[in-house]
N, C-alpha and C positions, 0 to 999 in steps of 0.2 A: 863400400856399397854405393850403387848410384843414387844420391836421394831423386825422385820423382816428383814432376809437377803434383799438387795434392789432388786435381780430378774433381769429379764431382760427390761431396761428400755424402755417406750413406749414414755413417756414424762415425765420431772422433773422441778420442780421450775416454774408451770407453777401459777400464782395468783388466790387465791381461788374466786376472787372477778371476775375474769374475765369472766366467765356464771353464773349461777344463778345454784343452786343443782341439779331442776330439767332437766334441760338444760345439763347440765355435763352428768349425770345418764341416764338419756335418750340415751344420745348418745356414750356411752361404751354400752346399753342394745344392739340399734341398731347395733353395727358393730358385736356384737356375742363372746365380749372380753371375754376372761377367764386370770382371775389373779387378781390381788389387785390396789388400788387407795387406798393409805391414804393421808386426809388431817393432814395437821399440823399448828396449831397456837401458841401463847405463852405459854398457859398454859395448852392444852389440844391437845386431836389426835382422829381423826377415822380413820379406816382401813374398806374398805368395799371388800369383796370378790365376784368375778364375776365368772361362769363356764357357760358359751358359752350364755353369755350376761344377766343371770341370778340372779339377787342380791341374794347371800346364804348364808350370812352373813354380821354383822355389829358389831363391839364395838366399842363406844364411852367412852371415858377416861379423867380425869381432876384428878389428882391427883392420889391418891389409891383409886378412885373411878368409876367404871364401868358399864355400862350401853351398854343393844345393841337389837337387831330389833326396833318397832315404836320408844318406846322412844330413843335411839339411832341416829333414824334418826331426831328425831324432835330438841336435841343438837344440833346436825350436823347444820340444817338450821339456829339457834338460831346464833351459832357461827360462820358460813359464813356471814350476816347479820348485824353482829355487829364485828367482831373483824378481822382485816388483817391476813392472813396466804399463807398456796402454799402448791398444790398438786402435788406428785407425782404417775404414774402411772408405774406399772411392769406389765410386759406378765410374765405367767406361765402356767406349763401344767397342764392338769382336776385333776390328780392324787396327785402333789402340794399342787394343789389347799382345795382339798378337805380334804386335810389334817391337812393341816393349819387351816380348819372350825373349828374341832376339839378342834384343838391346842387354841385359840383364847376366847373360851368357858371355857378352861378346869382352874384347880386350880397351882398354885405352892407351888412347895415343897420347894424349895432353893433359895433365892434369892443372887446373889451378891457375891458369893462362889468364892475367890481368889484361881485360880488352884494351883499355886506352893503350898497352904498351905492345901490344900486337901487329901486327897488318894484316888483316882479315881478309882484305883483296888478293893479299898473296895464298891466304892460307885455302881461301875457299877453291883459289885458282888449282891450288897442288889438287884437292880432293877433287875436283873436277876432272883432272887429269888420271890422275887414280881409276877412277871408275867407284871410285868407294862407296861403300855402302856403311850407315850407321847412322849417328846424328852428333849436331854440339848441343853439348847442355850450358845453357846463358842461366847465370844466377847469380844470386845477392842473399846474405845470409836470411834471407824472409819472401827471396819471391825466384822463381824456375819455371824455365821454358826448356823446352825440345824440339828442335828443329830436323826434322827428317831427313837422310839423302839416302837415293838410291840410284846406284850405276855414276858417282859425284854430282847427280841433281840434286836440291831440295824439292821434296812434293809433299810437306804437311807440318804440322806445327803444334805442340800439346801444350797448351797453357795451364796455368791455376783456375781451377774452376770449371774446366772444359771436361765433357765427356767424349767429345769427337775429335777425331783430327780435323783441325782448321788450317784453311789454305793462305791464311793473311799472316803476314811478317810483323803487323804494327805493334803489338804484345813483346815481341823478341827483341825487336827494335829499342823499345821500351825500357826493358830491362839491361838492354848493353847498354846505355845509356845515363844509367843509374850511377854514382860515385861505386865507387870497387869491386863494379862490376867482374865474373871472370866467366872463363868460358872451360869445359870439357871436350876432347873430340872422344868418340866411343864408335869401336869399332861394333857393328850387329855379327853373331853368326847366323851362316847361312842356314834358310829353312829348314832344309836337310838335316840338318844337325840337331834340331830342335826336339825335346820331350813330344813326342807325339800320343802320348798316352795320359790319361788320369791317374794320376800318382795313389790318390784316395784307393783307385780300385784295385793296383797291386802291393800294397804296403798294407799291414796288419796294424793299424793307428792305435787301436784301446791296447793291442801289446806292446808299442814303443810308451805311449804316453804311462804304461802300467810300472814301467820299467825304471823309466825316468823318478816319478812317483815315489819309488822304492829307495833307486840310491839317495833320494832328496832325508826321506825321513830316517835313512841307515845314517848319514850324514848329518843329520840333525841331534840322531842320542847319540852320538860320538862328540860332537861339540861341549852337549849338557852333559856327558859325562866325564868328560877333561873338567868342565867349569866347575863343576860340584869336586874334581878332585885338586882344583888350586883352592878354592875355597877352603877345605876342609883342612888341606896342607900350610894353609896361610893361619886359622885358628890355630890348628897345631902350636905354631912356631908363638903365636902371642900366647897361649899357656905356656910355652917354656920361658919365655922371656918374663914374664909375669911372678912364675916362680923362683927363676934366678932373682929377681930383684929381690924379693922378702928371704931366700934362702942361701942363693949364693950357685954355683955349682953344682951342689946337691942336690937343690930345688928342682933346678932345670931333669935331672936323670931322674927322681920320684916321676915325673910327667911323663918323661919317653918311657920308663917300665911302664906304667902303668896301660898305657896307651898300648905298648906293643903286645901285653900280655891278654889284650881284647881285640888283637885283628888291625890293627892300628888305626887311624885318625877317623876313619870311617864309621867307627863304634859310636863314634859321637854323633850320630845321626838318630840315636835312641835314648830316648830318658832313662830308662833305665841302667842303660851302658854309663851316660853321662854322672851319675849319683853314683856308680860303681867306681870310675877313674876317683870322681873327687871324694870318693870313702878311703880307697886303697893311701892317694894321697894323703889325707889327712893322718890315718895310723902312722905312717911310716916320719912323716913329718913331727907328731910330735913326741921322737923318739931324742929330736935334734931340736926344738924350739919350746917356747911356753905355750902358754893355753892363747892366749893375746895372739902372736904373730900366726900361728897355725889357723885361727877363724879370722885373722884379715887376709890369708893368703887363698883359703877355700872363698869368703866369699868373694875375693877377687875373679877367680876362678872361674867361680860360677855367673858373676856379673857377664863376663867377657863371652860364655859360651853363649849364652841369653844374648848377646847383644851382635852377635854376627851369627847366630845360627837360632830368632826367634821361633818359639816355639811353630808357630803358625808355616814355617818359610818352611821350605824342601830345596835344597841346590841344584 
């Protein structure tokens, strides 16, 4: 994903989790926003572009891989849904705006190009030759410029903080100038090609985001329900181990009957199941021990169930 000058801020660091996508999006549609909202999570980004409350683009990005309109948006949901992130919003103007749609779409030529080690005379020389159209992005891991070309001219320039395109170089200048500095070349695609529609008004959003929604929490009792059955498989294994110690062999098989003749380790999620295991144990136990090791080995038993499955907890 391209990161983008940050624009002029509307709201930043705000928790992706705090509306719901459609909620969000709705409500930059409504005020008539024009400019960008990217979310950001740990491993992935969207940037959505607005022009006078407009969705006119979207790429979704997780790696070197990109993705943008529906499925784009359907990401987006996926990953507000399931994983913590924070959006930020910039005002820009239409013209920016619509440029960046471009930009957003299009391919790169150079990535990660250290300026000191470059010849930017030669380079601009070729894209002038070119007729190219796109921009370089000058950055430093804390500060981004965009410097526009169209037909290999430069005619405008996005800085930090700016809502317009500005016509002065001293900004870009600035920042190539910076220790590690580096540069992007990004190819725009042609207009033409461009999302010409409001994405908001052909896409069914409360049903992607409903969707998303669903697999998050189908995905969630499946997690609690594996963890509750290592849990309950992990107690298991310390009542056998518990009984072998004061029993032997024996011990350990009293636990697995007992257990399996209640549906196995699962029964242990009920007091009353749990007083059943350690009744059956105890008969059968002191068929093979005295009165002494059979009540040190019940209330072993019983210590250990209390103490990884308190009464209070649910797995």
């Amino acid at each position: 994903m391209v990161s983008l000058p940050k624009g002029s801020p509307v709201v930043t660091g705000l928790p992706a989790s705090k509306e719901t996508v459609p909620q969000f999006l709705s409500r930059l549609a409504a005020s008539s926003f024009t400019g960008y909202a990217q979310y950001a999570f740990a491993r992935s980004t969207t940037v959505l572009l607005f022009e006078a409350g407009r969705l006119i683009a979207l790429v979704a990005s997780r790696g070197e891989q990109r993705v943008s309109g529906l499925e784009g948006l359907t990401e987006l949901c996926q990953w507000v849904a399931s994983e913590d992130g924070i959006i930020d919003v910039y005002r820009l103007s239409g013209e920016l705006t619509r440029s960046l749609s471009g930009l957003l779409h299009g391919d790169t030529l150079l990535r990660g190009q250290e300026i000191k080690l470059m010849d930017v005379r030669s380079l601009t020389a070729k894209l002038k030759a070119q007729r190219f159209n796109g921009c370089i992005r000058v950055y430093t891991p804390t500060r981004t410029t965009l410097v526009f070309y169209r037909d290999g001219a430069g005619f405008g320039f996005f800085h930090d903080g700016s809502e317009v395109m500005e016509n002065t170089a001293a900004e870009s200048q600035k920042i190539a100038n910076l220790p590690g500095a580096k540069m992007d070349v990004l190819v725009s695609r042609p207009v033409e090609q461009l999302q010409s529609y409001d994405l908001l008004e052909v896409v069914n959003l409360d049903k992607i985001w409903g969707a998303a929604v669903r697999v998050h929490e189908g995905d969630a009792e499946e997690a609690q329900r594996l963890r509750s059955a290592a849990r309950l498989s992990a107690l298991e294994e310390s009542l056998k181990t518990i009984a072998a110690e004061v029993l032997g062999g024996l011990g350990k098989s009293l636990v697995a009957k007992e257990l399996a003749g209640r549906g196995g380790p699962h029964c242990l999620l009920e007091p009353a199941a749990v007083e059943g295991v350690l009744s059956g144990v105890e008969r059968s136990a002191k068929l093979v021990a005295g009165p002494s090791k059979t009540r040190d080995l019940i209330e072993r038993l019983r210590v250990e169930v209390h103490r990884q499955l308190p009464p209070s907890t649910t797995p």
